[in-house]
PLY file of the C-alpha trace (Angstrom):
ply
format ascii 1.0
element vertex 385
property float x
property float y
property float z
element edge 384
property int vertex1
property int vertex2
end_header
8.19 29.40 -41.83
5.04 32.07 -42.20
4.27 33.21 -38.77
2.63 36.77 -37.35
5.10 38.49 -35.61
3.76 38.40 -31.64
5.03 40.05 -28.31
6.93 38.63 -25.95
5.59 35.62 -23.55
2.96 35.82 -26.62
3.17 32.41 -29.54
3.40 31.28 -32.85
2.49 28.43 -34.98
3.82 27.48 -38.44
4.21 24.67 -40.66
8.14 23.99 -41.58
9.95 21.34 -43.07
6.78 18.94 -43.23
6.64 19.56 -38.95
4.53 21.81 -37.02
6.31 24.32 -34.76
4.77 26.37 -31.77
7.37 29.13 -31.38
7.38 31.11 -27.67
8.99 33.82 -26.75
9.83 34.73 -23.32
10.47 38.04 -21.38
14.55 37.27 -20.91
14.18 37.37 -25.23
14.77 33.47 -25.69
12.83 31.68 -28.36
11.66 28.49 -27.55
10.73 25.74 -30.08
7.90 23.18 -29.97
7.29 20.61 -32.43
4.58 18.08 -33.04
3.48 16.26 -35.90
0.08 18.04 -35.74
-1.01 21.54 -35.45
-2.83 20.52 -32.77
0.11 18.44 -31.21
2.49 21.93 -31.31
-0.88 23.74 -30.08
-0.94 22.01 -26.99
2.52 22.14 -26.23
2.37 26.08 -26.82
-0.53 26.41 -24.48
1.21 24.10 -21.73
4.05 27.05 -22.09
2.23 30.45 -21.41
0.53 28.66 -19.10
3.81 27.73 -17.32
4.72 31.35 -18.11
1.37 32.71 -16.65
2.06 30.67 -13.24
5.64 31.96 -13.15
7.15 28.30 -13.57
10.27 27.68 -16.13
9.17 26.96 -19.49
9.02 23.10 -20.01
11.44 21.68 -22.85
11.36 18.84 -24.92
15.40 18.25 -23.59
13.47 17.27 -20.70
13.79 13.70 -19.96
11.89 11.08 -18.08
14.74 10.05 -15.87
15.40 13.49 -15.03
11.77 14.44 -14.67
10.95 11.45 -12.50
14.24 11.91 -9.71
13.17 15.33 -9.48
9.33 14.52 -8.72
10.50 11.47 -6.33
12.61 13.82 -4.33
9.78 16.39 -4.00
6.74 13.09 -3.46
8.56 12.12 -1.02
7.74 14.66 1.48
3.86 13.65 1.52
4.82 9.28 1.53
5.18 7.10 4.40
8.92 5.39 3.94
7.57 2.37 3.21
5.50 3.90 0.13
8.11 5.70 -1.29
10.37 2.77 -1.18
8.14 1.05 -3.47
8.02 4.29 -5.68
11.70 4.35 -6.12
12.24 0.20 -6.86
9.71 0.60 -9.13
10.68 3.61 -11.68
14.22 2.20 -11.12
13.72 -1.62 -11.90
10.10 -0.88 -14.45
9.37 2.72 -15.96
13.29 4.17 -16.68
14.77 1.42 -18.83
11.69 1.80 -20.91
10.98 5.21 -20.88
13.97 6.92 -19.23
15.60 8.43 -22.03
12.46 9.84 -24.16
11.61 13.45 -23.65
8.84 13.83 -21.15
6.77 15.95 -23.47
6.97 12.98 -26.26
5.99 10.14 -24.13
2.63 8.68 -25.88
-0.38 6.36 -24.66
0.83 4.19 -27.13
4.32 3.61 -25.32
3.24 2.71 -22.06
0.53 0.28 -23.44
3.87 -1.05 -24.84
5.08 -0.63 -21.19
2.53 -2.56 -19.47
2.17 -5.30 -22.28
5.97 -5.88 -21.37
5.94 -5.91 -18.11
3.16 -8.49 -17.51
4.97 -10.54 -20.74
8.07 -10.52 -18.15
5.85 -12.47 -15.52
5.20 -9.30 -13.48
1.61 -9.25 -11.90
-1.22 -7.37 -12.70
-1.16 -5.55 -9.47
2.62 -4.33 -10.04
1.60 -2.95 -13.60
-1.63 -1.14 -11.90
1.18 0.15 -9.49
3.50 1.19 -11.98
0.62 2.79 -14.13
-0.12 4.92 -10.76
3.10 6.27 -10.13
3.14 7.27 -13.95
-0.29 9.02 -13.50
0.50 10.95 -10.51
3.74 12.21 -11.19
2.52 13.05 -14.67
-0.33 14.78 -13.39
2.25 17.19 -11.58
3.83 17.71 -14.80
0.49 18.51 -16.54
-0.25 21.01 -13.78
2.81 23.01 -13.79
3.00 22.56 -17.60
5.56 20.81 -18.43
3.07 18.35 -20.72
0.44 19.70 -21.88
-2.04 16.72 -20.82
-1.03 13.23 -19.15
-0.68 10.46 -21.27
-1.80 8.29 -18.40
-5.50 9.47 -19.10
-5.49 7.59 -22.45
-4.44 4.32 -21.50
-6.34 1.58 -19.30
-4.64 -0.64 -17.65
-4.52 -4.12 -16.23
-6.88 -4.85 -13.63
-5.71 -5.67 -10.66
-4.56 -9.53 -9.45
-7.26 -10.43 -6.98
-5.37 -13.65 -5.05
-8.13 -16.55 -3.56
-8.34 -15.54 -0.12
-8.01 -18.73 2.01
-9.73 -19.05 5.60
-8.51 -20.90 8.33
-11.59 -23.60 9.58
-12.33 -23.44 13.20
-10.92 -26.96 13.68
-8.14 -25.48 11.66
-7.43 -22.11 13.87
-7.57 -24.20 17.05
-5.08 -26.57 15.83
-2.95 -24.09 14.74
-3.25 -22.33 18.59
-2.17 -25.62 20.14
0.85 -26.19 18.02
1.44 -22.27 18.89
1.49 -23.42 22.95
4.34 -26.08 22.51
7.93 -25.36 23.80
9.56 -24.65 19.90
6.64 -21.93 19.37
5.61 -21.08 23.16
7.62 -18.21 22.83
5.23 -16.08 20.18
2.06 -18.32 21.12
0.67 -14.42 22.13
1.50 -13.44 18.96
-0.82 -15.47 16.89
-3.62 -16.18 19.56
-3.85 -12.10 19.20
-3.81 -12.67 15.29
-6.85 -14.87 15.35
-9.15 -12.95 17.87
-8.38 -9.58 16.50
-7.74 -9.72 13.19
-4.39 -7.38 13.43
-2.04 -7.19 10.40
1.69 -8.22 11.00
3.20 -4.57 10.64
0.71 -3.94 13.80
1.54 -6.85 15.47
5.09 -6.48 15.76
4.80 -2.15 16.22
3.07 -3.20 19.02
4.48 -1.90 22.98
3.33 -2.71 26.22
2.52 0.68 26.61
-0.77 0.25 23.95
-1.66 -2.93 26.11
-3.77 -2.63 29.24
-4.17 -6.06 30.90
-6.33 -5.21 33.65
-9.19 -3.30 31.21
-8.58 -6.11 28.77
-7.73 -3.95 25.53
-4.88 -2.75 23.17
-4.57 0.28 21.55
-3.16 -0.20 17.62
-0.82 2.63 17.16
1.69 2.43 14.53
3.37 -0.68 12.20
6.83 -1.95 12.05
8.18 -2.42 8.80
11.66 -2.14 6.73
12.35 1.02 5.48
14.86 1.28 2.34
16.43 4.47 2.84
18.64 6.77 0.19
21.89 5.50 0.35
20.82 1.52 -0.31
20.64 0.47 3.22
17.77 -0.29 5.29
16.53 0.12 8.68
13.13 -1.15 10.68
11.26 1.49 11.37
7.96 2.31 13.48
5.24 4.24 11.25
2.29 5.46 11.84
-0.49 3.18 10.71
-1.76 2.96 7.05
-4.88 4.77 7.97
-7.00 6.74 10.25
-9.01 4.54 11.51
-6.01 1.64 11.45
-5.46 3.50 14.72
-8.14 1.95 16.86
-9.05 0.51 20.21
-9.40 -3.20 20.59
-10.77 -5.10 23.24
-8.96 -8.62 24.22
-10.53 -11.97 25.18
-9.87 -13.41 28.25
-7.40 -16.17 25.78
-5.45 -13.20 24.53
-5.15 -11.35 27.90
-4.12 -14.75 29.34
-1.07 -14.94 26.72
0.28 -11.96 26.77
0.20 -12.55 30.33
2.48 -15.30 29.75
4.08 -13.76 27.26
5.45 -10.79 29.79
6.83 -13.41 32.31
8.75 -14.92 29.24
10.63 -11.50 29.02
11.71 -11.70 32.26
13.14 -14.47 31.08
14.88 -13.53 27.65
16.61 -10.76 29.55
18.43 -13.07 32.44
19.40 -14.81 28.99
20.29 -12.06 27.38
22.37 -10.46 29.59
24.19 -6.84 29.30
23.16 -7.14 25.51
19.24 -7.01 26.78
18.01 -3.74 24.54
14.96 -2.09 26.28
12.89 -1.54 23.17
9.26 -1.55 24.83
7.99 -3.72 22.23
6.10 -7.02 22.94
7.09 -9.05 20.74
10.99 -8.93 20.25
14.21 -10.74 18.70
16.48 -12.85 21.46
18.04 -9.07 22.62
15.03 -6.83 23.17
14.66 -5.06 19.75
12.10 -5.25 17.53
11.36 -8.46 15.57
12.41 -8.69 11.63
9.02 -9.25 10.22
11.03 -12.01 7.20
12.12 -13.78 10.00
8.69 -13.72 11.91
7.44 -15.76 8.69
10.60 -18.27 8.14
11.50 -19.12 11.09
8.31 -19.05 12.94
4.76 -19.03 10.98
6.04 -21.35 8.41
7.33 -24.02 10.48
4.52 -23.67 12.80
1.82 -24.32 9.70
3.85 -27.82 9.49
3.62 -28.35 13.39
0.00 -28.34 13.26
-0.53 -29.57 10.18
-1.82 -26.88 8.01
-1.20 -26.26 4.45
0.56 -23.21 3.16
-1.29 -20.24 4.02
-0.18 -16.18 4.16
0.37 -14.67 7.44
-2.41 -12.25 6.32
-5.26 -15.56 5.60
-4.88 -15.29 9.42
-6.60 -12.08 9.67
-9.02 -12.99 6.87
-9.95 -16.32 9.05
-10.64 -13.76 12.16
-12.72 -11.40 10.03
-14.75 -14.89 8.85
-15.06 -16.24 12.26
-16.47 -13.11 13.70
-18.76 -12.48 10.96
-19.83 -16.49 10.96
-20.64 -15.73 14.70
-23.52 -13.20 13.93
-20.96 -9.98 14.85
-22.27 -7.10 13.64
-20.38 -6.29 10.16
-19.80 -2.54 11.22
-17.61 -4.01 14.47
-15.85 -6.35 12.60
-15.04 -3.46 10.41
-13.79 -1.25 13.40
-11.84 -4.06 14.90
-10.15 -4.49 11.85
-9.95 -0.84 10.95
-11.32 -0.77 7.79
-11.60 2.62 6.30
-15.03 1.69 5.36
-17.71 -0.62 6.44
-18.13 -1.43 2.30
-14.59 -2.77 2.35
-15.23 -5.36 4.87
-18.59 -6.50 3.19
-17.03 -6.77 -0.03
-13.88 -9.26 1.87
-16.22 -10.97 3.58
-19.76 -11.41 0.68
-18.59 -15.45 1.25
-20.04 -14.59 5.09
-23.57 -13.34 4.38
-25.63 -15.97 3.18
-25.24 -17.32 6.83
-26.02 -14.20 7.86
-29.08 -13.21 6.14
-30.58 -16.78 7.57
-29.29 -15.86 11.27
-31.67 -12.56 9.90
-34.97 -14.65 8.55
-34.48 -16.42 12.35
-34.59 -13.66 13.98
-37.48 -12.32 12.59
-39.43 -15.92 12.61
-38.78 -15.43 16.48
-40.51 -12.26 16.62
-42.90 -12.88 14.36
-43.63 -16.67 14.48
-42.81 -19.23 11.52
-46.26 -21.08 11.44
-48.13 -18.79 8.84
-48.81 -16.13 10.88
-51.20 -18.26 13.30
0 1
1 2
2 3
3 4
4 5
5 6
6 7
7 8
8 9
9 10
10 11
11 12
12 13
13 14
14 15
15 16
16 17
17 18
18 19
19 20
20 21
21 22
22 23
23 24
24 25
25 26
26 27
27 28
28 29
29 30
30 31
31 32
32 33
33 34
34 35
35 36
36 37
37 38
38 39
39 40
40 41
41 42
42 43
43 44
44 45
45 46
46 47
47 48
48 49
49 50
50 51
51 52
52 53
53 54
54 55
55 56
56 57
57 58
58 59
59 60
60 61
61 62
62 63
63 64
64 65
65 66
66 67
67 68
68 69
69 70
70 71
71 72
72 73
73 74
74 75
75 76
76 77
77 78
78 79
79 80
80 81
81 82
82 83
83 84
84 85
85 86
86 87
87 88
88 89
89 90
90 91
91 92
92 93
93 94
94 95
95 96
96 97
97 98
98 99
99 100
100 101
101 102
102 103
103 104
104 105
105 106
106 107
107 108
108 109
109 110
110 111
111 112
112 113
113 114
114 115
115 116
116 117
117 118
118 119
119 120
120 121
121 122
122 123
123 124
124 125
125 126
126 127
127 128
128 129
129 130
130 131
131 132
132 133
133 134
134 135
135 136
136 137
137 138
138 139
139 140
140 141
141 142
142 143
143 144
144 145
145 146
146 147
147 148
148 149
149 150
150 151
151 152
152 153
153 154
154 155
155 156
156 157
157 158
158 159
159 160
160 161
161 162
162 163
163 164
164 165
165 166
166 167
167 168
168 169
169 170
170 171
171 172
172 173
173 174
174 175
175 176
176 177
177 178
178 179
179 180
180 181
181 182
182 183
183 184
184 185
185 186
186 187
187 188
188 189
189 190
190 191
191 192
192 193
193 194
194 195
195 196
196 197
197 198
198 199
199 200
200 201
201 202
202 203
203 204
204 205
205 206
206 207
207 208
208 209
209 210
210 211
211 212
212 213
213 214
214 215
215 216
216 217
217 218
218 219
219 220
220 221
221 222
222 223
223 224
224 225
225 226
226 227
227 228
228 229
229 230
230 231
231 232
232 233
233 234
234 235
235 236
236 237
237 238
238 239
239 240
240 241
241 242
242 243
243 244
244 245
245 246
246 247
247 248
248 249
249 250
250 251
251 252
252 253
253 254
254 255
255 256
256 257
257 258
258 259
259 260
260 261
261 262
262 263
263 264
264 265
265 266
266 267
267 268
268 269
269 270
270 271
271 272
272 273
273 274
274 275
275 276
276 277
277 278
278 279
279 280
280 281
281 282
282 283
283 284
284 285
285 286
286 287
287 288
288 289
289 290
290 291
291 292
292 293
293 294
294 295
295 296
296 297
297 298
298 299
299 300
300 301
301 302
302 303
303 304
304 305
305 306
306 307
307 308
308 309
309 310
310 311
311 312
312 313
313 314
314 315
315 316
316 317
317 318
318 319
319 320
320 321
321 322
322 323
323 324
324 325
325 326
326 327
327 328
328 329
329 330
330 331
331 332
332 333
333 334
334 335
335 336
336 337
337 338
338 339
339 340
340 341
341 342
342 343
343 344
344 345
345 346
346 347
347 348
348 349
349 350
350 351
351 352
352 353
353 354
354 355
355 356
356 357
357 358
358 359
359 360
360 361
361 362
362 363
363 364
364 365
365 366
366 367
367 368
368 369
369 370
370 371
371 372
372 373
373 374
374 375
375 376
376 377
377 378
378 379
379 380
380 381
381 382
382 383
383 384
């Protein structure tokens, strides 16, 4: 192999035995070996060393595998992911990215592979979405490897992948909503009739309708306070646990004021506690939630949908719909009423005012007329006379 002889924490290319080799090496006197099957292939991974030597980080290896590379990252992601996000990291390398990639070298992992990767994944039946989530995690914890250099530049850049699954929103009619509101007052439903008369007039998701304590409601001023969403945590050791988070966003934290119908069943709703705890007994848990299980502690979200929503959708004689269709048929209804799009966006707690105008473009032809009205009011509609 003709190289020039360099320094330490200084490199060296050659061509040997039809490969290219980047040669490093370091200040403890260790040589360290990089191959590719172009100059420019070894090149990079040479750079992606002395710069790993420049920062003062260990010298990446091909010996270093994705498995090994991705527990690693995980453990350090972790510390900047709500529970619930890096849940959904962890299921996903586990059950999609290490069977496929696990065992290659990080440094060796091609665009070409995870187009592989994705084409596989969606062949299995798995959605678009999933594969734009898997592509995601691959791109940001590769993106931590390219900075530290342990690859010297993310595969993820090369490949484009599936858009994402955009599932046919389905909206609630008024006739609809109402129905649904009276089959929510009977005695089998009376019980989380609050529940969904809240999810109707305010648009709140599930995780921030169960998080939800009588401490974020005031009755008398008519408003709740959104402060955090229940959901079900995996955690290390396999089990899970419900957990209270903080809300997916900034401004998911947000002030909302109540109509009279929703201050009127939660009302209701607090005497029925009163209730549930002479029931209850010594097992009563004081969990300051509103809506709770038959003890006092926060409701399982699964069950919230199969033992209550779904039945109740066949009470009042509604076709399947998601839980979530019910805050997409408040969002509609407000907007159908002539409410200002940026308040429908604050009650919902968009992040931005464009996200709610892009959910709701079905809205706005009715709303641009409600806008030629208005001017033809001010204006007159007879020609000008």
């Amino acid at each position: 192999m003709a190289t020039k002889r360099r320094g330490r924490n200084e490199g060296s290319i050659g061509f040997y035995n039809g490969r290219w080799v980047a040669q490093l090496t370091v200040e403890t006197g260790q040589r360290r070996r990089f191959y590719g099957r172009t100059r420019t292939e070894a090149n990079d991974k040479l750079q992606a060393a002395l710069g790993a030597v420049r920062s003062g980080l260990p010298v990446p290896t091909d010996r270093l595998t994705v498995d090994e590379y991705m527990y690693n990252w995980l453990i350090g992601a972790r510390r900047s992911l709500r529970p619930s996000t890096a849940g959904t990291y962890e299921r996903h390398i586990r059950l999609h990215i290490l069977p496929a990639l696990g065992r290659l070298p990080v440094a060796r992992v091609r665009p070409e592979q995870l187009d592989r990767l994705y084409a596989g994944l969606l062949a299995k039946g798995l959605s678009r979405t999933t594969v734009q989530h898997v592509h995601a995690i691959l791109r940001r914890s590769l993106s931590q490897a390219t900075r530290r250099g342990v690859i010297a530049r993310n595969p993820t850049d090369l490949v484009d992948p599936p858009g994402r699954d955009h599932p046919e929103m389905q909206v609630l009619s008024i006739d609809q909503a109402r129905a649904l509101l009276a089959a929510a007052k009977t005695p089998r439903h009376a019980g989380l009739e609050a529940l969904y008369v809240l999810a109707l007039t305010t648009g709140m998701r599930r995780g921030e309708l169960l998080a939800l304590r009588w401490a974020d409601v005031d009755l008398p001023g008519r408003t709740l306070t959104v402060t955090g969403t229940l959901q079900r945590v995996k955690r290390a050791d396999g089990t899970s646990v419900l957990e209270r988070a903080q809300p997916k966003t900034k401004t998911s934290m947000r002030r909302i004021p109540l109509t009279s119908v929703a201050a009127d069943a939660l009302s209701r709703h607090a005497r029925g506690h009163e209730r549930q705890r002479d029931i209850a007994g010594t097992e009563w848990v004081v969990s300051g939630f509103v809506f709770i299980n038959e003890r006092g502690g926060p409701m399982e979200p699964r069950n919230l949908i199969a033992r209550s929503f779904t039945p109740l959708l066949t009470d009042a004689g509604i076709p399947h719909v998601r839980f979530h269709d019910l805050r997409h048929t408040a969002a509609t209804l407000m907007a159908a009423q002539g409410v200002h799009t940026k308040v429908v966006s604050e009650v919902l707690g968009h992040a931005s005012v464009g996200i709610t105008l892009d959910l709701y473009s079905h809205v706005t032809p009715s709303m641009a007329q409600q806008a030629v009205t208005a001017m033809e009011d001010v204006f007159g509609g007879s020609g000008g006379q």
